[in-house]
LOKETI-167258 format. One line per 3 residues: number of its first residue (from 1); their letters; for each residue x, z, y of N, C-alpha, C. Coordinates in Angstrom, 1 decimal. Each point is the difference from the previous one (the first is absolute). Layout:
BEGIN
NUM> A> X,Z,Y,X,Z,Y,X,Z,Y  ... $
END
This chain:
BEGIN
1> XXX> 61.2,95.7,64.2,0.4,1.4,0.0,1.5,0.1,-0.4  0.9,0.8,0.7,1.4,-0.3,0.1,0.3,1.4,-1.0  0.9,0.0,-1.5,0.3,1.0,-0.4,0.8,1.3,0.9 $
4> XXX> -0.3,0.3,-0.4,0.5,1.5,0.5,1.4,0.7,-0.6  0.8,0.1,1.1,1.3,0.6,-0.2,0.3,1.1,-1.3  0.3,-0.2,-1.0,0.6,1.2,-0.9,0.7,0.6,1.0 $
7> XXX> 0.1,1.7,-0.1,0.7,0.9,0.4,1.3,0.3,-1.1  0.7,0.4,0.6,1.6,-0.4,-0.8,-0.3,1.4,-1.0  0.8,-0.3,-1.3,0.0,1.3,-1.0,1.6,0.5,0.7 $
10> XXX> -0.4,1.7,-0.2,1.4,0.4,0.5,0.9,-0.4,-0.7  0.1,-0.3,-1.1,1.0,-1.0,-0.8,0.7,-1.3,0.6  -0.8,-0.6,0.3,0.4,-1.2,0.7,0.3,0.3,1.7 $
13> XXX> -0.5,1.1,0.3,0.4,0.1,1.4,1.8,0.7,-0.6  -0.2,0.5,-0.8,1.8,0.6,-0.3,1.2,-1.1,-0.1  -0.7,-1.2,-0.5,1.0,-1.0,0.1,0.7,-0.5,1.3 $
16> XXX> -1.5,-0.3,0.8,0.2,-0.6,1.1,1.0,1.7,1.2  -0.5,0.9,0.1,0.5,1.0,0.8,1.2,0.4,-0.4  1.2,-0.5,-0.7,1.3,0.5,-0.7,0.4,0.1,1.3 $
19> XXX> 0.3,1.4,0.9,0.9,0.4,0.7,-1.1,-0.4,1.3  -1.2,0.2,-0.4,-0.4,-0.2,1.5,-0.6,-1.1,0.4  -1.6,-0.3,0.6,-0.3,-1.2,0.6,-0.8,0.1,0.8 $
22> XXX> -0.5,-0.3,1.1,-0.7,0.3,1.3,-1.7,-1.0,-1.0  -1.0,0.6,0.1,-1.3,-0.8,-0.4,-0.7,-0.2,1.4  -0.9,-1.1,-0.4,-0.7,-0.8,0.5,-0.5,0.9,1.5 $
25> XXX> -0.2,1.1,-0.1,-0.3,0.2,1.4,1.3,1.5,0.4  0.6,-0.3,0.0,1.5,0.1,1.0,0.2,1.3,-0.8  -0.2,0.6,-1.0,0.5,1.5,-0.7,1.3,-0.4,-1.1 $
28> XXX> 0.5,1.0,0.0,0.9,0.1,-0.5,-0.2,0.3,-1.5  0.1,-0.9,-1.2,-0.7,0.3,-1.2,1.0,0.7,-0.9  -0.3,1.2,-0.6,1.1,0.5,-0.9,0.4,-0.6,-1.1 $
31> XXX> 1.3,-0.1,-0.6,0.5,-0.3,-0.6,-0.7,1.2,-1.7  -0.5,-1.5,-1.2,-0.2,1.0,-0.3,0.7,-0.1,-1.5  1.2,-1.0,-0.1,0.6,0.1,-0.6,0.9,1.2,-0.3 $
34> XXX> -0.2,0.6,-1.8,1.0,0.9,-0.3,-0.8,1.5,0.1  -1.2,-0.2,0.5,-0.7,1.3,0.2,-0.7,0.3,-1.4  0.2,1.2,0.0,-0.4,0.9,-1.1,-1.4,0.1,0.1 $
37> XXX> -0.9,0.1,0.1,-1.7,-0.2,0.4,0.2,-0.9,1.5  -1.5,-0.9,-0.3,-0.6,-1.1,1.0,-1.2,1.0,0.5  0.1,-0.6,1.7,-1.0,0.9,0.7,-2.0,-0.3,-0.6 $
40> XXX> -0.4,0.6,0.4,-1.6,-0.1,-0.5,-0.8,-1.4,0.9  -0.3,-0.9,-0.1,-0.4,-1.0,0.8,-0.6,0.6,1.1  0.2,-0.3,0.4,-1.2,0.0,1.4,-0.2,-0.9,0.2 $
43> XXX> -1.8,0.5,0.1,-1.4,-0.9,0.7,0.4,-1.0,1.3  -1.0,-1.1,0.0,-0.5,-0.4,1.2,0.0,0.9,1.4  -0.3,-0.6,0.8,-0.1,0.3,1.6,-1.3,0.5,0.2 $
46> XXX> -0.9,-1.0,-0.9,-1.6,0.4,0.0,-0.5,1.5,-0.6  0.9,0.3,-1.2,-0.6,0.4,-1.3,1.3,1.5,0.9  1.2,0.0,0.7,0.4,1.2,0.3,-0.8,0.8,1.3 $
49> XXX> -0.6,-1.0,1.1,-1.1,0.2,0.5,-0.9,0.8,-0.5  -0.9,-0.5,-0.8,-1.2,0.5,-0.7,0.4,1.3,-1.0  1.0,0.4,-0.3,0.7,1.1,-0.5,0.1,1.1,0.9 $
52> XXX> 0.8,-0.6,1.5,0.2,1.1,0.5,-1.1,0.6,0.8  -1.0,-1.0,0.2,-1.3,1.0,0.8,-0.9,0.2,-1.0  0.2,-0.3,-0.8,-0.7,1.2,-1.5,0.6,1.2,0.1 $
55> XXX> 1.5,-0.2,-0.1,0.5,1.7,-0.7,-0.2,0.2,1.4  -0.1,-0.3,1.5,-0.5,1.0,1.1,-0.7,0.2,0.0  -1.6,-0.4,-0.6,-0.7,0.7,0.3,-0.6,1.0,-1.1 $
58> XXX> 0.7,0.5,-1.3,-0.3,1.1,-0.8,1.0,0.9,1.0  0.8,-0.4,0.9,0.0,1.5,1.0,-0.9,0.0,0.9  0.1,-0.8,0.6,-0.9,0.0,1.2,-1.9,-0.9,0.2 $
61> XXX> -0.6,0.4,-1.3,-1.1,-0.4,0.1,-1.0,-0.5,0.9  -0.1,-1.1,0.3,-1.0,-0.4,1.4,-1.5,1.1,-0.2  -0.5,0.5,1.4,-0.9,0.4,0.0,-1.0,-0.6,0.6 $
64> XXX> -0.1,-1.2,0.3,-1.0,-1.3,0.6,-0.5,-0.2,-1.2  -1.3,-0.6,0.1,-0.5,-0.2,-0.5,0.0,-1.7,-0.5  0.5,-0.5,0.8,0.2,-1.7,0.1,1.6,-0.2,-0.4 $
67> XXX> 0.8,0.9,0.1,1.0,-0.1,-0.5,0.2,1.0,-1.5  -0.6,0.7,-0.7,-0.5,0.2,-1.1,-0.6,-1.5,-0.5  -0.7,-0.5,0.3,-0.4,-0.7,-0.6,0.8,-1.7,0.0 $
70> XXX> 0.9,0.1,1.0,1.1,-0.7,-0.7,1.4,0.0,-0.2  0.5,1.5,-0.6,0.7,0.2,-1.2,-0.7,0.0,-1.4  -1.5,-0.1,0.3,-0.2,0.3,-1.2,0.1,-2.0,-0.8 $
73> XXX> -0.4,-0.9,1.1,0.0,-1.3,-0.2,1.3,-0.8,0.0  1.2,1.0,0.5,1.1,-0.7,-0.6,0.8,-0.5,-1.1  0.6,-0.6,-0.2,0.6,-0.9,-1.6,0.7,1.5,-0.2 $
76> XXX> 0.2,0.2,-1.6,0.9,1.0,-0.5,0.8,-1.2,-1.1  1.5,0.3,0.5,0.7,-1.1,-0.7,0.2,0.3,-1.4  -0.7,1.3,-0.1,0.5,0.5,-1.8,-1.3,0.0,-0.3 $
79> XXX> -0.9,-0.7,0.5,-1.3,-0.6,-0.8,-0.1,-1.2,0.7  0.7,-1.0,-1.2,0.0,-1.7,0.3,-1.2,-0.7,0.6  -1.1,0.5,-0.7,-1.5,-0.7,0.1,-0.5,0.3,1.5 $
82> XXX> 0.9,1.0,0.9,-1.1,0.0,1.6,1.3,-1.2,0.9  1.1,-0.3,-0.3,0.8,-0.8,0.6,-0.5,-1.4,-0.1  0.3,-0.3,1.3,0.1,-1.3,0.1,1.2,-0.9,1.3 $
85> XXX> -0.4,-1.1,-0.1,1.0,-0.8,0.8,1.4,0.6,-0.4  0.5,-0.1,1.3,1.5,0.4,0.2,0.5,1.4,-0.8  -0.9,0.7,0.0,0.7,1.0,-0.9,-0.2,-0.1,-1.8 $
88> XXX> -0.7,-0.7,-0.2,-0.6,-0.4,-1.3,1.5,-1.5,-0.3  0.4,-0.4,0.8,0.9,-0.7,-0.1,1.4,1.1,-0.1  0.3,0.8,0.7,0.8,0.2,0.0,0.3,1.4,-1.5 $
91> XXX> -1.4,0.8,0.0,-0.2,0.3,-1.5,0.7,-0.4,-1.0  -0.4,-1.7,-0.4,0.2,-0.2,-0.8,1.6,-0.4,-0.5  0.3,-0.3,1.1,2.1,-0.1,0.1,0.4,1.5,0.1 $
94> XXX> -0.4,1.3,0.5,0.7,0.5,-0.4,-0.3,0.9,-1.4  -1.5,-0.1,-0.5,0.4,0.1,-1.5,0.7,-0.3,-0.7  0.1,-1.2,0.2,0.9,-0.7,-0.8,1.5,0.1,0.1 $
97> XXX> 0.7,0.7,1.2,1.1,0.4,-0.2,-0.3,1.6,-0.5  -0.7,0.7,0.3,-0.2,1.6,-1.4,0.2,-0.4,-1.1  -0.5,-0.3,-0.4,-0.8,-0.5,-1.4,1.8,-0.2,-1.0 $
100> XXX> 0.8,-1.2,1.3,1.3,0.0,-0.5,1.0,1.2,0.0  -0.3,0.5,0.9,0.9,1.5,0.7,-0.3,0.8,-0.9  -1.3,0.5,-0.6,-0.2,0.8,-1.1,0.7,-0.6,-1.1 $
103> XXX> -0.3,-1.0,-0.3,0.5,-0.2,-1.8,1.9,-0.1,0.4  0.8,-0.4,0.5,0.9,0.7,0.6,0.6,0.8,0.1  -0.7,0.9,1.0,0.6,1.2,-0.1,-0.4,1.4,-0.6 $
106> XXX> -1.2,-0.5,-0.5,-0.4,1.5,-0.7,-0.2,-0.7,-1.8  0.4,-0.8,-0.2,-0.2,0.2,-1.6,1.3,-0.7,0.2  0.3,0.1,-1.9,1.4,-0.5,-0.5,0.0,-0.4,-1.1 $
109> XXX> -1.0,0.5,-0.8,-0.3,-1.3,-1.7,-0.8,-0.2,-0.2  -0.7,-0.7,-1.3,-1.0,-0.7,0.1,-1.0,0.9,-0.7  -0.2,1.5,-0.2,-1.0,0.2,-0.4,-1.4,0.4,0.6 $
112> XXX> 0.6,-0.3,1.4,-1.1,0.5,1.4,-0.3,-1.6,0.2  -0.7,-1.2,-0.6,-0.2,-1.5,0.6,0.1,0.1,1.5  0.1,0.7,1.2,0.0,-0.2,1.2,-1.1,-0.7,0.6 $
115> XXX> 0.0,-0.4,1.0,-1.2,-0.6,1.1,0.2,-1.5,-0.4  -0.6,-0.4,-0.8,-0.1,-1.7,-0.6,0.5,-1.2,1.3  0.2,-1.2,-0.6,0.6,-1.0,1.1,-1.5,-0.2,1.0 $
118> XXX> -1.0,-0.1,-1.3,-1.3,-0.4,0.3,-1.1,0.8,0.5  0.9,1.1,0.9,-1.2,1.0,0.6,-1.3,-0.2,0.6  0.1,-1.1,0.8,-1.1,-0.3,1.1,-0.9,-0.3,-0.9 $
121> XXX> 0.3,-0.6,-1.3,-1.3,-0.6,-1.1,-0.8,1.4,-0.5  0.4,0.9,-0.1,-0.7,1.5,0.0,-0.1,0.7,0.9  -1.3,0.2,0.1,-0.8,0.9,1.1,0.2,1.3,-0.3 $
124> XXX> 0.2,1.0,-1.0,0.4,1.4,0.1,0.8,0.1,0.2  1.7,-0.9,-0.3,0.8,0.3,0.3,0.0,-0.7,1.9  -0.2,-0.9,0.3,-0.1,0.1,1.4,-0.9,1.1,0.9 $
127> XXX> -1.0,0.7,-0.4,-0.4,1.1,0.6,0.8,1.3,0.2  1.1,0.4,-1.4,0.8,1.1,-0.4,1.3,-0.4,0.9  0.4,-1.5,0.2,1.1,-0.3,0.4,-0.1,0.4,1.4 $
130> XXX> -1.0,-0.6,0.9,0.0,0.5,1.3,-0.4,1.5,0.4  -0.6,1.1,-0.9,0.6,1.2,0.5,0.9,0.4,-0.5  1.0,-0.3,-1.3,1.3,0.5,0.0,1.1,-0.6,1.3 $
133> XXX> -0.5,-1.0,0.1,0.9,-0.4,1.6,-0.1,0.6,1.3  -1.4,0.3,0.7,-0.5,0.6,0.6,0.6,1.6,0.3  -0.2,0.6,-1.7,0.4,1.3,0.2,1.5,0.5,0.1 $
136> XXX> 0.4,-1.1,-0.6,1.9,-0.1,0.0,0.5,-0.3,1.7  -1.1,-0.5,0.3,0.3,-0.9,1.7,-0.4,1.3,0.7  -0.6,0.9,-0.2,-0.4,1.3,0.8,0.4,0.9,0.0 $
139> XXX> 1.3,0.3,-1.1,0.8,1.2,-0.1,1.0,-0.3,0.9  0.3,-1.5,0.9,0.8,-0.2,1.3,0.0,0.9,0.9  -1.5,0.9,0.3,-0.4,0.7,0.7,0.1,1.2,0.1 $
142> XXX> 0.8,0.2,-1.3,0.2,1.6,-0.6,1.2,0.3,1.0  -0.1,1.5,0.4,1.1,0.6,0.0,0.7,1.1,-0.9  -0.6,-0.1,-0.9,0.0,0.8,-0.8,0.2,-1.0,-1.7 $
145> XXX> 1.0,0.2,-1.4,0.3,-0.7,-0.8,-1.4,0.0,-0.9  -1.2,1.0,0.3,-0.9,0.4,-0.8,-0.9,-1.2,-0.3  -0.1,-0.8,0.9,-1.2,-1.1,-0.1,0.6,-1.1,-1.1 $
148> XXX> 1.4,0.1,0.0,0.8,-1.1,-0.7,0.5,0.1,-1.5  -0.1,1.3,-0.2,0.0,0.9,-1.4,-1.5,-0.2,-0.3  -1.1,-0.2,0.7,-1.5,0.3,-0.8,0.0,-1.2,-0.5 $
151> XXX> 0.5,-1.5,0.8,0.0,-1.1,-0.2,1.0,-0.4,-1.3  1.0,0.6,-0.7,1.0,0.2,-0.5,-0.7,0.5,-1.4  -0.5,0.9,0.4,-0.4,0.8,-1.0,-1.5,-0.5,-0.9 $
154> XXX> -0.6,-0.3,1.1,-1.5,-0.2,-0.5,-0.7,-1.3,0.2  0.3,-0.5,1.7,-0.3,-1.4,0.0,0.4,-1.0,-0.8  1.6,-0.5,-0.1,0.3,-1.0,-0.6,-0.2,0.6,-1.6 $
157> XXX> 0.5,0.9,-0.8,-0.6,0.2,-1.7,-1.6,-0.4,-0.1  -0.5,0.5,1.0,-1.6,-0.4,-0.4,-0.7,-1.1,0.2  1.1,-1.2,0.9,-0.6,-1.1,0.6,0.8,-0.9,-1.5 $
160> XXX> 0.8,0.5,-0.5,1.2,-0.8,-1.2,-0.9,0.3,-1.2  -0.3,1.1,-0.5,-1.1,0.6,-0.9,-1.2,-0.7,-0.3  -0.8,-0.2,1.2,-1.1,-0.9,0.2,0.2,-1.4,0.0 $
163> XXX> 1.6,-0.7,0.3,0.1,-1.1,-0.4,0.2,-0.7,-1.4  0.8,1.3,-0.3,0.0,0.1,-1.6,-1.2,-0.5,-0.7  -0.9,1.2,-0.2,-1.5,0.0,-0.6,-0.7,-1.3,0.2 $
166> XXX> 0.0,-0.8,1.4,-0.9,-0.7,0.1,0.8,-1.2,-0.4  0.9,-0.4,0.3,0.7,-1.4,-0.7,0.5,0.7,-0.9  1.1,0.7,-0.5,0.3,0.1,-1.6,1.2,-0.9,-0.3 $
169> XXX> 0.0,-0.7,-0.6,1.3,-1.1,-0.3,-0.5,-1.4,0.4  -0.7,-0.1,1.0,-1.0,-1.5,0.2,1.2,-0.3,1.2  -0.4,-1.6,0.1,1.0,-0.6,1.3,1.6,0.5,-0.3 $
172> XXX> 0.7,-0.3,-0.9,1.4,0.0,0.0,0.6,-1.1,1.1  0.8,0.0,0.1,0.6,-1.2,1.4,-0.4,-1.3,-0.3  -0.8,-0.5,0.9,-0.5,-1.2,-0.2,-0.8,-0.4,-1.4 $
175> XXX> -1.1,1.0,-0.1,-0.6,0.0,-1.4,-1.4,0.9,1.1  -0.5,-0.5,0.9,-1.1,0.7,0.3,-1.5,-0.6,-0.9  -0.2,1.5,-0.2,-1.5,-0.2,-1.1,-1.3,-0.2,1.3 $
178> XXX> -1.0,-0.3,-0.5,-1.0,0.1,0.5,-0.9,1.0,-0.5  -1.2,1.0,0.9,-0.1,1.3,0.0,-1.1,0.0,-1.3  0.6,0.8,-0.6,-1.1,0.3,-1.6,-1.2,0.3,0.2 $
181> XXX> 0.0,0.9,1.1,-1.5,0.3,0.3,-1.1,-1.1,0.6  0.8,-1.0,0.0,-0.9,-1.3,0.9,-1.1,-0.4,-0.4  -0.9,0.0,-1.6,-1.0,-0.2,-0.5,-0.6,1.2,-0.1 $
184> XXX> 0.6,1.0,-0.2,-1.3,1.1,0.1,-0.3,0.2,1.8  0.9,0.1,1.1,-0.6,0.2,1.6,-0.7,-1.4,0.1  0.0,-1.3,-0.6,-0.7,-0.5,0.1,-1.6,0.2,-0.1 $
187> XXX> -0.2,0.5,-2.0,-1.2,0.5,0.4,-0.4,0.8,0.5  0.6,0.7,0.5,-0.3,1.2,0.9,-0.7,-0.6,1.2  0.5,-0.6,0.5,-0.4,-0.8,1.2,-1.2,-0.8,-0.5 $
190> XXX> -0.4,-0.9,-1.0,-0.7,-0.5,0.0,-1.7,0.0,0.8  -0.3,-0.8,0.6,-1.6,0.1,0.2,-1.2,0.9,-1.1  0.1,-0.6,-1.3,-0.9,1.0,-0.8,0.4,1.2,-0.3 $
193> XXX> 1.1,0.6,-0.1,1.0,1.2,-0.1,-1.0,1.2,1.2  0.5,-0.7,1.6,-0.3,0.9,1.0,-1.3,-0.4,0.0  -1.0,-0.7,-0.1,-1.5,0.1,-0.1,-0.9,1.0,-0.9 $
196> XXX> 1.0,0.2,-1.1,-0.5,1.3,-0.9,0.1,1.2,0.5  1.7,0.2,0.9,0.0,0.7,0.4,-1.1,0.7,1.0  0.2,-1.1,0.6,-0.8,-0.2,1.7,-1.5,0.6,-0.5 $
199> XXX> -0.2,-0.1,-1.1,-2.0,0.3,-0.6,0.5,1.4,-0.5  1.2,0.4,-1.0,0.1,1.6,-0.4,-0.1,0.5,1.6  0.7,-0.1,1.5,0.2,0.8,1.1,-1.4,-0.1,0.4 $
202> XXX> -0.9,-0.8,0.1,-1.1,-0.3,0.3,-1.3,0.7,-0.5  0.3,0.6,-1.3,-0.7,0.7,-0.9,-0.1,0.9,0.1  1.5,0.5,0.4,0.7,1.8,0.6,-0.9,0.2,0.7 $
205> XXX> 0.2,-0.7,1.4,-0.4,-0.1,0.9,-1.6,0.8,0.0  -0.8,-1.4,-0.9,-1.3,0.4,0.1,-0.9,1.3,-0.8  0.8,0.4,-1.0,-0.4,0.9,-0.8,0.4,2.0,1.2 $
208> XXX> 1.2,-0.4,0.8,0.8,0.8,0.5,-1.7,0.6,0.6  0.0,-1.2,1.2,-1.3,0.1,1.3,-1.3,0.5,-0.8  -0.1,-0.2,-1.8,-1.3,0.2,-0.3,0.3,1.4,-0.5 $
211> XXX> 1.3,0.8,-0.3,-0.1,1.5,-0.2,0.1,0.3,1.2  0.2,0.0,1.2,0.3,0.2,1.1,-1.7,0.8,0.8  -0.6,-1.4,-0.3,-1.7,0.1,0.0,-0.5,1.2,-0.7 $
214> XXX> 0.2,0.3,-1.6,-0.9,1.0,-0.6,0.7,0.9,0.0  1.2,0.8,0.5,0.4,0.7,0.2,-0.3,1.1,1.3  -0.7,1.2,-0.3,0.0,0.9,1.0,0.9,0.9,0.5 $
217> XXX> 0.3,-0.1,1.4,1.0,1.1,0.2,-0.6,0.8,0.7  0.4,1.5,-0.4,-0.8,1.2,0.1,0.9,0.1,1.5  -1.5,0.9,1.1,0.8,0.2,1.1,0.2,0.6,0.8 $
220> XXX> 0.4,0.7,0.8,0.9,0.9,0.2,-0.5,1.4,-0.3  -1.5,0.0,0.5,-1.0,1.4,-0.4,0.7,0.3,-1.1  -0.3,-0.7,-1.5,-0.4,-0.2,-1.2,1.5,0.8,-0.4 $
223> XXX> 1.4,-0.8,0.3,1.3,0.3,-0.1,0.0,1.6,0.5  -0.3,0.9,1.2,0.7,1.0,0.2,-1.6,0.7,-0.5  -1.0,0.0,-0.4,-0.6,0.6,-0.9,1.0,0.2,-1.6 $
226> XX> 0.0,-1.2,-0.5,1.1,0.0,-1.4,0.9,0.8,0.1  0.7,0.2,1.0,1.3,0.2,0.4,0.3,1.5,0.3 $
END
């Protein structure tokens, strides 16, 4: 299996583009030396695809019934867990240029820790990371500054907030901890754990069906006589 190309950080694309460089498939790459804010990454080929016939069809909802049922079985790129293949590859490269873009350009000291080096090793923050991307990638579509102020306003504080809380001062640069919670979701998980459980749901269950049984429901006569 042949590694897979890193996608350039706009940083390093700034070096190489001083005054202009034509990229790999014949475009003219901006120079992005000297600029006062760096553009927002853009996605994949796969993942801008699967974007833009989502946001068509909250206008234009299919009324088939076979085509209902496969928007509803398409990958959503701001929930990692339904992707796969090619877009699940390409996912993952361009979180990883966000992840940089945010700490970057929206923070500036250290008392917000930012999006850790070691993201992919946490699962909340990779679930939070791909819809703040997602939703920052959809205000493209705005014509209007409103989607980009909600995102401004409420997306990124709340996605930074929640990073906060959940890591805290853990993973400083090159100091990734392993996840505290690991021995208690362990027994959580365990086989005797979910078997107790599995007998309390089981118990519900049977006691439910046995009021279910001695319980009379009065009927309909009985009601508009009462009544």
């Amino acid at each position: 299996m042949t590694t897979r190309e890193i996608t350039a950080h706009p940083s390093q694309l700034a070096s190489r583009a001083a005054g202009g460089t034509v990229a790999a498939n014949g475009t003219q790459m901006m120079s992005l030396v000297g600029l006062m804010v760096r553009p927002f990454p853009e996605p994949g080929p796969t993942i801008r695809t699967a974007m833009e016939q989502l946001q068509q069809a909250t206008f234009e909802p299919p009324a088939d019934e076979d085509e209902l049922r496969e928007l509803a079985q398409m990958p959503r790129p701001w929930d990692p867990a339904t992707c796969t293949g090619q877009m699940r590859a390409e996912l993952w490269d361009w979180l990883d240029l966000v992840a940089m873009w945010v700490n970057e350009q929206h923070l500036w000291n250290v008392t917000r820790p930012g999006i850790p080096e070691c993201w992919p090793a946490h699962p909340p923050v990779v679930h939070d990371l791909a819809v703040l991307a997602c939703s920052r990638y959809a205000t493209s579509f705005a014509v209007t500054p409103a989607a980009l102020e909600d995102w401004h306003r409420y997306g990124l504080p709340g996605f930074l907030e929640r990073l906060r809380d959940r890591l805290g001062d853990a993973c400083q640069p090159g100091k990734h901890q392993p996840r505290p919670r690991h021995e208690r979701d362990e027994t959580h998980a365990s086989s005797r754990v979910r078997r107790s459980r599995n007998q309390r749901h089981c118990d519900d269950v049977g006691h439910a069906g046995e009021l279910t049984a001695v319980t009379t429901k009065p009927d309909h006569d009985e009601l508009h006589q009462r009544w």
